[in-house]
VMD Tcl script that builds the backbone (N, CA, C; Angstrom):
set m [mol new atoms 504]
animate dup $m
set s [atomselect $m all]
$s set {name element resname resid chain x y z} {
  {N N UNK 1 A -0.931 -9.574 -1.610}
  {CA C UNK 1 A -1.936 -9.325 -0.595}
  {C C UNK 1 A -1.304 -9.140 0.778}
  {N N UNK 2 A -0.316 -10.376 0.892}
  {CA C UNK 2 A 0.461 -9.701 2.239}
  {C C UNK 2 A 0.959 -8.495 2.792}
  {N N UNK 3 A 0.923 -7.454 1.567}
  {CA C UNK 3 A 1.669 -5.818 1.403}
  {C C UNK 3 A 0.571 -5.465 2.265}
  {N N UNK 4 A -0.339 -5.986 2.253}
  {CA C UNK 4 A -1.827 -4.736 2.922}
  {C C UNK 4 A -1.994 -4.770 4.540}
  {N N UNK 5 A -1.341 -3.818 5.509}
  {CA C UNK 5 A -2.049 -3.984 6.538}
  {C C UNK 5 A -3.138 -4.100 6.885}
  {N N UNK 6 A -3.753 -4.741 7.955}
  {CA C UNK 6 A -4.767 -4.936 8.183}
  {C C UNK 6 A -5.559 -3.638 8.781}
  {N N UNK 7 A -6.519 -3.064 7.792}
  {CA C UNK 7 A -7.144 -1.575 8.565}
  {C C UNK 7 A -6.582 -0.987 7.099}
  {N N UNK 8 A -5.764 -1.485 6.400}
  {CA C UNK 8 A -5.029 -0.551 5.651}
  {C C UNK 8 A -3.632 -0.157 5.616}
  {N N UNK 9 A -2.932 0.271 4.436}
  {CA C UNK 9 A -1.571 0.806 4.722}
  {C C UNK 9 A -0.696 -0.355 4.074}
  {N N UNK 10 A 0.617 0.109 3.901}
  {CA C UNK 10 A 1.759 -0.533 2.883}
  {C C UNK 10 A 2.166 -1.574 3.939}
  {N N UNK 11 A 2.801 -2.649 3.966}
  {CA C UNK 11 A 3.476 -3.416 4.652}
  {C C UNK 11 A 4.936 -3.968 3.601}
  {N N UNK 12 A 5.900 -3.645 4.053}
  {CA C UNK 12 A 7.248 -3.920 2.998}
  {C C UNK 12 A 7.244 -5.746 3.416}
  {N N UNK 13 A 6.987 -5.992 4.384}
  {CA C UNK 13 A 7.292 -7.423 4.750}
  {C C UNK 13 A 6.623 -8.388 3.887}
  {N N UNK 14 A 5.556 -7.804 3.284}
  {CA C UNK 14 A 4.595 -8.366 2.540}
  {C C UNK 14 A 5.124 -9.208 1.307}
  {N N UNK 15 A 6.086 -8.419 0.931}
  {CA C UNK 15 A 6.819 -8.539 -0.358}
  {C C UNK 15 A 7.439 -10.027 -0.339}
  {N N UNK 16 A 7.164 -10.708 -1.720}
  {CA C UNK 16 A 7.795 -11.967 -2.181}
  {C C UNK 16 A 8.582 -12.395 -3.497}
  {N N UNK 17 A 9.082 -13.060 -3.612}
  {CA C UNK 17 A 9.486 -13.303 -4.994}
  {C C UNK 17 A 8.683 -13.864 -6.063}
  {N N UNK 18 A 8.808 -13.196 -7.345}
  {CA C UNK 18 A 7.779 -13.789 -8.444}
  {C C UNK 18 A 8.732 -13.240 -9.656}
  {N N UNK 19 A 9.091 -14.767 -10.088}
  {CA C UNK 19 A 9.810 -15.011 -11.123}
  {C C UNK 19 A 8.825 -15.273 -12.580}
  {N N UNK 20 A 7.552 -15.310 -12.582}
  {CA C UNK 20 A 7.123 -15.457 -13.962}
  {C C UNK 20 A 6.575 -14.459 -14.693}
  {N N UNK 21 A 5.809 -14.638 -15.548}
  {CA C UNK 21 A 5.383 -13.564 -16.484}
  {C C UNK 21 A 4.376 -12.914 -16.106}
  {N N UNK 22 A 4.191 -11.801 -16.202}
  {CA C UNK 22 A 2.929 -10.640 -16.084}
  {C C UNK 22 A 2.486 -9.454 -16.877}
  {N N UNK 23 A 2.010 -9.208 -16.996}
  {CA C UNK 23 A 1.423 -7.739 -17.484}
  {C C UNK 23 A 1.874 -6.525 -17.414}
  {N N UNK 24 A 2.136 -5.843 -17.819}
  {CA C UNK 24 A 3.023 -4.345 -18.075}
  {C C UNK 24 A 1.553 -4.032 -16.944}
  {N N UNK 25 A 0.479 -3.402 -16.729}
  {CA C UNK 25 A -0.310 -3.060 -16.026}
  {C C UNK 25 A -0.237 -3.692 -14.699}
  {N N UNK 26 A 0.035 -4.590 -14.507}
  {CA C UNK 26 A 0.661 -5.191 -13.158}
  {C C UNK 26 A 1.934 -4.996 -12.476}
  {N N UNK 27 A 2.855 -4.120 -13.159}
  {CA C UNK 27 A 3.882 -3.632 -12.654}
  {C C UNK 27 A 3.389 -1.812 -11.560}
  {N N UNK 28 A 3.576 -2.128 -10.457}
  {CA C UNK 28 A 3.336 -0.967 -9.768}
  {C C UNK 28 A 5.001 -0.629 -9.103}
  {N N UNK 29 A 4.514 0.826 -8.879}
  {CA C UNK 29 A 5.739 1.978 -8.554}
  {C C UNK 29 A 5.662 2.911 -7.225}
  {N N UNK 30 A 6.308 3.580 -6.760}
  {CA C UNK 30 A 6.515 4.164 -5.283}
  {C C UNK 30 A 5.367 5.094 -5.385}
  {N N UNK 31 A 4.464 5.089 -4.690}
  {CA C UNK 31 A 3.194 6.198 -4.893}
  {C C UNK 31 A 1.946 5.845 -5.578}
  {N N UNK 32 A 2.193 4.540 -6.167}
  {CA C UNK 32 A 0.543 4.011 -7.065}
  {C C UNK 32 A -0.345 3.406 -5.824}
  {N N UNK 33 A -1.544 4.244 -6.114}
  {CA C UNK 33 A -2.335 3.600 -4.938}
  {C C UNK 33 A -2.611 2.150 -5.412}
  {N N UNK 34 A -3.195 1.223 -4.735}
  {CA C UNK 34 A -3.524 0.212 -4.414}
  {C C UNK 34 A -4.822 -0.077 -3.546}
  {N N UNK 35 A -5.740 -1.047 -3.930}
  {CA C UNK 35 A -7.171 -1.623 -3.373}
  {C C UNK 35 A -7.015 -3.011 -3.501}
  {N N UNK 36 A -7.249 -3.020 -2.254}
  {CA C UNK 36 A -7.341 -4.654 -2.294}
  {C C UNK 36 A -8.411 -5.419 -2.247}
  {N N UNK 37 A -8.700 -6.551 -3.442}
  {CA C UNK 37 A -9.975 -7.338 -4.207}
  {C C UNK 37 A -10.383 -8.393 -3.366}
  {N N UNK 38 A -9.124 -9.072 -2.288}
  {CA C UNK 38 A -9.352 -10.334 -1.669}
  {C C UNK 38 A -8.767 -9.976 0.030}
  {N N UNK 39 A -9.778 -10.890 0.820}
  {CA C UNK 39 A -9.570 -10.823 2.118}
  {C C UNK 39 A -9.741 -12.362 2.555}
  {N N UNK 40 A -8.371 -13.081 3.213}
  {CA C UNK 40 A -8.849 -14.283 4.181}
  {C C UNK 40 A -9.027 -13.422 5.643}
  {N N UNK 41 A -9.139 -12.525 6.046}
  {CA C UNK 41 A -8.860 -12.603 7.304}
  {C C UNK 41 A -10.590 -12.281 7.692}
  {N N UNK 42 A -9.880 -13.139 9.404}
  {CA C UNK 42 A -12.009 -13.295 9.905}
  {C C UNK 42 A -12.674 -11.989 10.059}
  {N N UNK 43 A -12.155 -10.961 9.926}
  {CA C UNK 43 A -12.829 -9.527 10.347}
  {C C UNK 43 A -13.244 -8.718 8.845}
  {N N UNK 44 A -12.566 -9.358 7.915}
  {CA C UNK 44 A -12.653 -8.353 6.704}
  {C C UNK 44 A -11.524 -6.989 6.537}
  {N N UNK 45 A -10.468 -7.406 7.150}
  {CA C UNK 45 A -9.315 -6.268 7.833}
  {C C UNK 45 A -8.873 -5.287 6.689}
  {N N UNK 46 A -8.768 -6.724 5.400}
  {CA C UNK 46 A -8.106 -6.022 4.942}
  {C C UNK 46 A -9.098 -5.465 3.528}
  {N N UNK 47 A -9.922 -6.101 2.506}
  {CA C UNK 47 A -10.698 -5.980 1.398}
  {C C UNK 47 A -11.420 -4.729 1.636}
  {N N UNK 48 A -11.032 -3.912 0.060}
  {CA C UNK 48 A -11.128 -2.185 -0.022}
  {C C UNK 48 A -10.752 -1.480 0.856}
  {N N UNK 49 A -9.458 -1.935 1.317}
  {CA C UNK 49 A -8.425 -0.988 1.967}
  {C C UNK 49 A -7.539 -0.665 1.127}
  {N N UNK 50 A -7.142 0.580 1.112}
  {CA C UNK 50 A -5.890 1.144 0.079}
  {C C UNK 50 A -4.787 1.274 1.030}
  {N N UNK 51 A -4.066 1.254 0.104}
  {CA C UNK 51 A -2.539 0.783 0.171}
  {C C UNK 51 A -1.339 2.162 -0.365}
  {N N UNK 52 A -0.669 2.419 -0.216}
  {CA C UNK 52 A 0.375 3.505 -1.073}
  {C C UNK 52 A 1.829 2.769 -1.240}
  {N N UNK 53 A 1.905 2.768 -2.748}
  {CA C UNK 53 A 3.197 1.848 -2.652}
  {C C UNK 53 A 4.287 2.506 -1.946}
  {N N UNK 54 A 5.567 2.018 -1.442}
  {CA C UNK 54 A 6.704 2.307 -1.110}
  {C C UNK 54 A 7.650 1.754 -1.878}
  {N N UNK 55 A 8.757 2.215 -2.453}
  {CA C UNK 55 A 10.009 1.803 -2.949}
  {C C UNK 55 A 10.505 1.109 -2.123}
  {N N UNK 56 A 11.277 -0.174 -2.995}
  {CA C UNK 56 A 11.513 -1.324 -2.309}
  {C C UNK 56 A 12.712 -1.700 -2.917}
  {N N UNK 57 A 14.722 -1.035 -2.685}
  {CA C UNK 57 A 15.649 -1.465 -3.525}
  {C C UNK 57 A 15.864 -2.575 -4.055}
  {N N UNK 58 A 14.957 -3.459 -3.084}
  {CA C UNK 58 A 15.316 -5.056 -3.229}
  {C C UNK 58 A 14.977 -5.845 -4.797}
  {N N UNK 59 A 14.097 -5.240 -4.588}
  {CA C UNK 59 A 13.330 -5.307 -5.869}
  {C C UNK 59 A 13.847 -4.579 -7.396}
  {N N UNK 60 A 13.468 -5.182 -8.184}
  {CA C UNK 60 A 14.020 -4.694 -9.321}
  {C C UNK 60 A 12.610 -4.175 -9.802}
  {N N UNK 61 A 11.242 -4.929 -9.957}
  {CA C UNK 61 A 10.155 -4.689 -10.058}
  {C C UNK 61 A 9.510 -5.198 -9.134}
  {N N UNK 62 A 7.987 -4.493 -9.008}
  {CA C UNK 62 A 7.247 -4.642 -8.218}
  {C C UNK 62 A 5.780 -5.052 -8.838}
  {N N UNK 63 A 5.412 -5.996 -8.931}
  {CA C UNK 63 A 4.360 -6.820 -9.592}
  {C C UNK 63 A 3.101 -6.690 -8.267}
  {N N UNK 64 A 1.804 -6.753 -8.752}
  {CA C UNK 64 A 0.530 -6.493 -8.033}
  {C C UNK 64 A 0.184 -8.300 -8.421}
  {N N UNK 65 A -0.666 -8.725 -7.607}
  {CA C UNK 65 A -1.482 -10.339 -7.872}
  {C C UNK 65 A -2.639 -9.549 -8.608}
  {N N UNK 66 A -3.835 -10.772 -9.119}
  {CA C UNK 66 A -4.853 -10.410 -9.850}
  {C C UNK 66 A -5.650 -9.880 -8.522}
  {N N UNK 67 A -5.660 -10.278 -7.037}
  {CA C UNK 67 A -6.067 -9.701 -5.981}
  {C C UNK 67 A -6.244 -8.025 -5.570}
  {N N UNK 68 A -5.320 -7.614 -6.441}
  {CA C UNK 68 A -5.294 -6.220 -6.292}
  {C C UNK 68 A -5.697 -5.142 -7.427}
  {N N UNK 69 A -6.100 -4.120 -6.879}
  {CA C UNK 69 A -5.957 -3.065 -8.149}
  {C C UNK 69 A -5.374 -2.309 -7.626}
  {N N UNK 70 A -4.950 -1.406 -8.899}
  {CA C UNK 70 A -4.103 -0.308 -9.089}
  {C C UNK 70 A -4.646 0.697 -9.289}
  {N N UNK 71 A -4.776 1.945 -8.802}
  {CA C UNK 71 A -5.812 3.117 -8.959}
  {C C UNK 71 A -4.475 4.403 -9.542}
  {N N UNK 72 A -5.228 4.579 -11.112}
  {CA C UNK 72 A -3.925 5.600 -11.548}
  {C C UNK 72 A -4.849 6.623 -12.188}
  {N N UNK 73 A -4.848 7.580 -11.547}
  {CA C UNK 73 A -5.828 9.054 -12.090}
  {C C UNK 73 A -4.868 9.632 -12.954}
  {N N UNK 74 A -5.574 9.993 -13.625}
  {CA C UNK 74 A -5.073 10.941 -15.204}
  {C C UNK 74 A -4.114 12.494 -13.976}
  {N N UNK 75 A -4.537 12.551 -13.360}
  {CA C UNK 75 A -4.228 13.849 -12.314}
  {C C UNK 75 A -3.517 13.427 -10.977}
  {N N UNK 76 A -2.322 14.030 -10.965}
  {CA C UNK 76 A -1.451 12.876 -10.440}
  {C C UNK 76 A -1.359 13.405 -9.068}
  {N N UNK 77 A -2.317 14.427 -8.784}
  {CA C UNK 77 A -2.103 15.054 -7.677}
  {C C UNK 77 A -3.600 14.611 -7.162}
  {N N UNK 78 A -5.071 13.809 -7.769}
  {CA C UNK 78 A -5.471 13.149 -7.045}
  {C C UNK 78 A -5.703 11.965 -6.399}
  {N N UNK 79 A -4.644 11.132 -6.782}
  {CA C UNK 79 A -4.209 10.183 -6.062}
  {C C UNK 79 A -4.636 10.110 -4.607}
  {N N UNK 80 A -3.612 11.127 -3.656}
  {CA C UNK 80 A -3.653 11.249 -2.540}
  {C C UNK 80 A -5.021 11.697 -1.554}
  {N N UNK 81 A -5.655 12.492 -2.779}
  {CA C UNK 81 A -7.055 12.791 -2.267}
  {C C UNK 81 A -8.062 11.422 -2.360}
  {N N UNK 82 A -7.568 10.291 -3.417}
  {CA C UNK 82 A -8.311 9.232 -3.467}
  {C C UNK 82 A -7.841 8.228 -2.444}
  {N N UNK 83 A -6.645 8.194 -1.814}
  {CA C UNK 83 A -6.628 7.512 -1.024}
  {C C UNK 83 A -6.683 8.141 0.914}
  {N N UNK 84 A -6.767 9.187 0.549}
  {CA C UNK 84 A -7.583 9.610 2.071}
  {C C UNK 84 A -9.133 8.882 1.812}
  {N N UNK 85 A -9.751 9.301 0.655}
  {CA C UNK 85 A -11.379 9.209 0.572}
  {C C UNK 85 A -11.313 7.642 0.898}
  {N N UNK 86 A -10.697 6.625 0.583}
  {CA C UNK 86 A -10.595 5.120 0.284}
  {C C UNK 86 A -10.280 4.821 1.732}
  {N N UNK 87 A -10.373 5.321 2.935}
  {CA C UNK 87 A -9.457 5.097 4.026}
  {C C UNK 87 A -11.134 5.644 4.956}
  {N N UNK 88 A -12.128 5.995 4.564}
  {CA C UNK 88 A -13.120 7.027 5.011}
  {C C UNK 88 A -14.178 5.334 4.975}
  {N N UNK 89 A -15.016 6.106 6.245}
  {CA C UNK 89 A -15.994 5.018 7.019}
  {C C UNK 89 A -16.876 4.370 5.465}
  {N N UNK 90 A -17.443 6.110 5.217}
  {CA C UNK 90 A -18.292 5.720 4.013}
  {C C UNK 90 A -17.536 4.787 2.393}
  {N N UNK 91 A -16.338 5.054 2.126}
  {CA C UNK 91 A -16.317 3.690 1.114}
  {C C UNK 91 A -15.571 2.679 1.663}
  {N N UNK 92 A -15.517 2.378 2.543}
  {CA C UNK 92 A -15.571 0.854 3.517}
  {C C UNK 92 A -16.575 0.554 3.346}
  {N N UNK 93 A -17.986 1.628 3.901}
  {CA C UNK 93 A -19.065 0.613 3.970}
  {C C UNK 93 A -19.631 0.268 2.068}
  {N N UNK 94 A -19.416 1.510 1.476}
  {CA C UNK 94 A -19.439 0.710 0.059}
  {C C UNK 94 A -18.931 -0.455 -0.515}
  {N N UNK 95 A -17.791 -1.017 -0.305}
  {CA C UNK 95 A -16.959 -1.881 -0.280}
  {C C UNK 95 A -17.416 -2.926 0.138}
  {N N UNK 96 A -17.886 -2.778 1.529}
  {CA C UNK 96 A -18.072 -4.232 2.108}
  {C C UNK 96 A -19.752 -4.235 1.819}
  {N N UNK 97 A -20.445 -3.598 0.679}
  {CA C UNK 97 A -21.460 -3.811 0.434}
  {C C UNK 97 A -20.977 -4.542 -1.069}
  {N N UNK 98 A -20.506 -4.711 -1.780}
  {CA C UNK 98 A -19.531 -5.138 -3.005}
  {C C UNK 98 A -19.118 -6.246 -2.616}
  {N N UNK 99 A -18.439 -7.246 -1.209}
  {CA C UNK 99 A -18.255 -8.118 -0.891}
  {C C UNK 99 A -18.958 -9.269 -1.121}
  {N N UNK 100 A -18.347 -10.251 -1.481}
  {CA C UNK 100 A -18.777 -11.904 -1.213}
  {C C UNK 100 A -17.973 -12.557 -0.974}
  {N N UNK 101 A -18.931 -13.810 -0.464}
  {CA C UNK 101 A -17.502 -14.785 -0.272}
  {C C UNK 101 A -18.157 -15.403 1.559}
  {N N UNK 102 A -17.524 -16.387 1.828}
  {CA C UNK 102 A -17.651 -16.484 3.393}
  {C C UNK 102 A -16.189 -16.886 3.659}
  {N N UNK 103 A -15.335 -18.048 3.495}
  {CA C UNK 103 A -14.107 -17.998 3.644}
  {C C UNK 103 A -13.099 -16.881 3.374}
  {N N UNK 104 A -13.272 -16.898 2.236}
  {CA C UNK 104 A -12.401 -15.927 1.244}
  {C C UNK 104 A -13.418 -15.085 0.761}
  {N N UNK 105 A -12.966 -13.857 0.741}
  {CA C UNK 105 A -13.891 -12.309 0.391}
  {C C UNK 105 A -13.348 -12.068 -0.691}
  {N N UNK 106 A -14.267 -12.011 -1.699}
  {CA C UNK 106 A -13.845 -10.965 -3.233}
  {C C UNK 106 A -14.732 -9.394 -3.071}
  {N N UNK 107 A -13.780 -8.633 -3.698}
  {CA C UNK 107 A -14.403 -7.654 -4.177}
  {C C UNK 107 A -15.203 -7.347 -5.404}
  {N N UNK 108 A -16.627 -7.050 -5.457}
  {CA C UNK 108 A -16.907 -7.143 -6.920}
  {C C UNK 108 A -16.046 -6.009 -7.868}
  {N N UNK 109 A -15.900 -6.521 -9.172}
  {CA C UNK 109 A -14.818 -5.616 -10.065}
  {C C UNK 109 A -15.420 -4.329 -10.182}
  {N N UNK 110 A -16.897 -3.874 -9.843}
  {CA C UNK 110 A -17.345 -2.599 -9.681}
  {C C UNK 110 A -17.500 -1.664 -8.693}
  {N N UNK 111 A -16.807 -2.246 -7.503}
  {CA C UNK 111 A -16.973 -1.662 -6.692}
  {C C UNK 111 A -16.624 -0.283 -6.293}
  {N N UNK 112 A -15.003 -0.147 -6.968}
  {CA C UNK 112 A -14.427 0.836 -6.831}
  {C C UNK 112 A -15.247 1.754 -7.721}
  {N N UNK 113 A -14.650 1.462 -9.154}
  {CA C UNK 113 A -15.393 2.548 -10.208}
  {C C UNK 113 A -17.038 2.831 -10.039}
  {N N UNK 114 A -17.766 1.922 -9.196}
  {CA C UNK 114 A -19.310 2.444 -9.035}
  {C C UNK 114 A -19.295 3.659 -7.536}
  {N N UNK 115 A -18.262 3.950 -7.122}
  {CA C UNK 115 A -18.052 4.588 -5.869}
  {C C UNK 115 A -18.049 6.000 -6.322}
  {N N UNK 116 A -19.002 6.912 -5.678}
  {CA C UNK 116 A -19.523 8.266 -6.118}
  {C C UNK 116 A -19.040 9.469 -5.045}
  {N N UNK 117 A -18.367 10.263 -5.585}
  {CA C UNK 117 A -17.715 11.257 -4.588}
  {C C UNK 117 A -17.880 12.516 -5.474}
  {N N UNK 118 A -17.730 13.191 -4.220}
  {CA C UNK 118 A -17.401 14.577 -4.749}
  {C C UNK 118 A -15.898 14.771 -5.193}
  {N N UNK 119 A -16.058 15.616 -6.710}
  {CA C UNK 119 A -14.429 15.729 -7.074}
  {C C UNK 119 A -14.021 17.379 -6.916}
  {N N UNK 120 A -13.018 17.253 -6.153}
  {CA C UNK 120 A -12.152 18.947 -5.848}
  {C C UNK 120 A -12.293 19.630 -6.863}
  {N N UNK 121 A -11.788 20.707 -7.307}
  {CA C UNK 121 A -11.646 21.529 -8.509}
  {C C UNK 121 A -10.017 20.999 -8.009}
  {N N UNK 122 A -9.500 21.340 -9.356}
  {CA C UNK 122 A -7.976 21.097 -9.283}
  {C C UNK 122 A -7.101 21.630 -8.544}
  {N N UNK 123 A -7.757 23.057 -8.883}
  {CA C UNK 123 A -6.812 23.846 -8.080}
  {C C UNK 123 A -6.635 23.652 -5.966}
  {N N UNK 124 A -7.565 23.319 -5.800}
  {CA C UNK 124 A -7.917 22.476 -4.637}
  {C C UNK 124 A -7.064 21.092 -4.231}
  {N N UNK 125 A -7.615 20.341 -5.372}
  {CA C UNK 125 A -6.679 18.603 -5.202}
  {C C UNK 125 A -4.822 19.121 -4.963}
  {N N UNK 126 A -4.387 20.285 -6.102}
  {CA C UNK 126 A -3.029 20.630 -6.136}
  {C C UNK 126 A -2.818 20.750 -4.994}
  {N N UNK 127 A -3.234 22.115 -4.150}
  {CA C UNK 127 A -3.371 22.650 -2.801}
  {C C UNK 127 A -2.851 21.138 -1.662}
  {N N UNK 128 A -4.106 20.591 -1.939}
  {CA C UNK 128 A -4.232 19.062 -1.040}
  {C C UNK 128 A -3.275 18.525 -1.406}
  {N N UNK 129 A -2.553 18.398 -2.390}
  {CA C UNK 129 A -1.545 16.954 -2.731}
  {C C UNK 129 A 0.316 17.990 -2.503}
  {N N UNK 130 A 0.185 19.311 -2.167}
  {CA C UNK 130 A 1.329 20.375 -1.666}
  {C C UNK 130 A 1.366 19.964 -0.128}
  {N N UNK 131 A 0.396 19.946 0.244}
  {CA C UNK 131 A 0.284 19.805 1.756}
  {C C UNK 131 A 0.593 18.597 2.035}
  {N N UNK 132 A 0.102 17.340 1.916}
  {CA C UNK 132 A 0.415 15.514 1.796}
  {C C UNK 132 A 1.581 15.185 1.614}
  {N N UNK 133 A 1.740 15.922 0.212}
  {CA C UNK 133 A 3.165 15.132 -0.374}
  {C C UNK 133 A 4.152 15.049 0.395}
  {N N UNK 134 A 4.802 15.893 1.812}
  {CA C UNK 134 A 5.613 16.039 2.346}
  {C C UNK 134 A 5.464 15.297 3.444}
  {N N UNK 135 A 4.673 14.383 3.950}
  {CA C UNK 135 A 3.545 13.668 4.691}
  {C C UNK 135 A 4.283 12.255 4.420}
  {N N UNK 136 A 4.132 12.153 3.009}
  {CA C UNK 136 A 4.626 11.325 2.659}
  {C C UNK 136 A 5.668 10.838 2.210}
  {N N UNK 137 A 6.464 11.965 2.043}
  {CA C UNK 137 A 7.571 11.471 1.485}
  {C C UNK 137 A 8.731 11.504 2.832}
  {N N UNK 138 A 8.317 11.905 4.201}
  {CA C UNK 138 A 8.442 11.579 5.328}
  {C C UNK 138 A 7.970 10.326 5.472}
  {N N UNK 139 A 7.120 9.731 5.846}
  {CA C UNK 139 A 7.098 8.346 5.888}
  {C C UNK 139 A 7.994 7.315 5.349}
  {N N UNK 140 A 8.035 7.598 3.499}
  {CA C UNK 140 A 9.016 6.955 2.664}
  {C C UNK 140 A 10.648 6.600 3.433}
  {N N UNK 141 A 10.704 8.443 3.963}
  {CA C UNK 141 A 12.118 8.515 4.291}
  {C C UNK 141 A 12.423 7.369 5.893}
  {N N UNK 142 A 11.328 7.807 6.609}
  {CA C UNK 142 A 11.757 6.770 7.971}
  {C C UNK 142 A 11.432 4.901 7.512}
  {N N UNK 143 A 10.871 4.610 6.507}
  {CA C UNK 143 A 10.816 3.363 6.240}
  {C C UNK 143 A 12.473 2.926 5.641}
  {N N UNK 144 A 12.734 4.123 5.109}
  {CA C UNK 144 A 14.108 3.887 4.503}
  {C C UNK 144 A 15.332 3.788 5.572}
  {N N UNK 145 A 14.942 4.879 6.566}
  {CA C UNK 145 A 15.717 4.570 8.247}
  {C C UNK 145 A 15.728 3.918 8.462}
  {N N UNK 146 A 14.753 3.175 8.676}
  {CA C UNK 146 A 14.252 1.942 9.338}
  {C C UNK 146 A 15.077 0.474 9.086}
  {N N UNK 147 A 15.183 0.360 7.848}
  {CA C UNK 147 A 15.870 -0.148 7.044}
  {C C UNK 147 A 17.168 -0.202 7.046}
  {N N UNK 148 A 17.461 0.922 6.833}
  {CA C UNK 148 A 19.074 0.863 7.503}
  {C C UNK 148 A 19.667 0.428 8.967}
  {N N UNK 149 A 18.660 1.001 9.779}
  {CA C UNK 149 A 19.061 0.383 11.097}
  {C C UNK 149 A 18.901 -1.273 11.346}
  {N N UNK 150 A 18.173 -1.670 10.330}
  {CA C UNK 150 A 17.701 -3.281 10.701}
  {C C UNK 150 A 19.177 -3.718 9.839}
  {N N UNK 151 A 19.480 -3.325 8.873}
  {CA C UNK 151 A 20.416 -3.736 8.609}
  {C C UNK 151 A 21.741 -3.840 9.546}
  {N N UNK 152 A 21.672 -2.683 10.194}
  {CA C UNK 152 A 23.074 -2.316 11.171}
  {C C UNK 152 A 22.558 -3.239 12.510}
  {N N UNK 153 A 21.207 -3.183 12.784}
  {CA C UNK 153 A 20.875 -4.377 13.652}
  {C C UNK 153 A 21.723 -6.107 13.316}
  {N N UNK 154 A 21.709 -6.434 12.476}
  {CA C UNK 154 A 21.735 -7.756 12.046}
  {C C UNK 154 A 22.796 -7.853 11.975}
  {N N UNK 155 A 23.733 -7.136 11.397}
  {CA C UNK 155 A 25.272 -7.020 11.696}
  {C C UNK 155 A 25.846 -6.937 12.776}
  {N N UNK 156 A 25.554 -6.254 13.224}
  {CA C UNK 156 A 26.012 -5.597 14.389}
  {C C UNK 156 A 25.946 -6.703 15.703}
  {N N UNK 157 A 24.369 -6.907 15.938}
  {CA C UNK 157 A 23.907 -8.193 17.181}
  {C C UNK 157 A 24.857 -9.507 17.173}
  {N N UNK 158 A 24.744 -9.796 16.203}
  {CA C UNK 158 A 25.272 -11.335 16.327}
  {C C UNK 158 A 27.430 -11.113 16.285}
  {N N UNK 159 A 27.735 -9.887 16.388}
  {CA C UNK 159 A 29.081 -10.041 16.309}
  {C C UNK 159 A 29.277 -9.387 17.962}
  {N N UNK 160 A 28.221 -8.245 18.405}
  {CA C UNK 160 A 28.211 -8.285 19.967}
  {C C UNK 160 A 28.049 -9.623 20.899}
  {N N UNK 161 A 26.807 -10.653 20.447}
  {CA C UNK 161 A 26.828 -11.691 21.105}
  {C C UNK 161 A 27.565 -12.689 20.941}
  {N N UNK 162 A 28.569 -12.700 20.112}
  {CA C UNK 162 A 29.941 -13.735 20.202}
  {C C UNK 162 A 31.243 -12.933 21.038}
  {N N UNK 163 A 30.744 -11.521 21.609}
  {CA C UNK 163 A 31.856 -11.086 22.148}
  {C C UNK 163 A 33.110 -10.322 21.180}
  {N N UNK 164 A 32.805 -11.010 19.710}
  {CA C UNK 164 A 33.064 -9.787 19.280}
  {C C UNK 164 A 33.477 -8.182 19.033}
  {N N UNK 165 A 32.832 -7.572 19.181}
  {CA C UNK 165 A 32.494 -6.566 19.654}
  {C C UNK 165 A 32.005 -5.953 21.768}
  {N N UNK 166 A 32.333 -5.239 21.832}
  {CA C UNK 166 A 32.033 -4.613 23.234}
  {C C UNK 166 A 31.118 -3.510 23.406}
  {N N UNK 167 A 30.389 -3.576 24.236}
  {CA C UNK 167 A 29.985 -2.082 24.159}
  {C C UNK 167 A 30.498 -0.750 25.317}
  {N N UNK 168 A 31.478 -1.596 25.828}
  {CA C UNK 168 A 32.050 -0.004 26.576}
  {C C UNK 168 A 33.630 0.331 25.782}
}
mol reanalyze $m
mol bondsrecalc $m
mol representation Tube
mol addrep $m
């Protein structure tokens, strides 16, 4: 649940260790959307917000809690069209009509699959997921920057502030 920004969106920081047993269906991969079933936070920030996984080297696998679902279309190019639609005013407000809870927010298990949209013709979703994909796999790439520099950060800082290192 920690993966989910609040509003929506991947968070790598989120990520923890889980050493026990799970479900082959609970193993998620770089690009499986994600909905999230549970919310503590006081606004509702995060419950039926989607998520897009990111590859994570650290990891060997990447396991989902029972908190989450996994949204895997037979059509692998509407994914991306399902998680623009999942990000849209109108299935928020479906969603948080599916809600209970006062501390802790569940999602009811129908919420998603009772959610009624219009579906593209394919040739359309393809179109849409040609245009995205590069969207995204830009993002992927600067999270992966990102990454590297925090690494060269952490190295790097603490051997400048012993003097170590100089910077002229």
């Amino acid at each position: 649940m920690k993966s989910f920004k609040r509003g929506g969106g991947y968070r790598l920081d989120g990520l923890k260790e889980y050493t026990g047993a799970y479900k082959p269906e609970q193993e998620v991969f770089a690009g499986d959307l994600l909905i999230a079933y549970t919310d503590v936070t006081q606004a509702a920030d995060v419950i039926g917000k989607p998520a897009m996984v990111i590859d994570d080297p650290s990891y060997e696998h990447l396991v989902i809690s029972l908190d989450v679902a996994v949204v895997r279309p037979a059509n692998d190019d509407l994914r991306f069209y399902l998680y623009g639609l999942a990000r849209t005013h109108k299935f928020q407000r479906h969603t948080e009509s599916y809600s209970t809870g006062t501390t802790v927010l569940h999602l009811g298990k129908d919420a998603v699959p009772k959610y009624r949209f219009t579906m593209p013709a394919d040739e359309l979703l393809h179109e849409y997921a040609q245009i995205v994909l590069p969207m995204f796999a830009s993002i992927n790439e600067r999270v992966e920057e990102s990454r590297g520099l925090e690494l060269t950060r952490d190295v790097l800082l603490p051997r400048l502030l012993s003097g170590e290192l100089s910077t002229g």
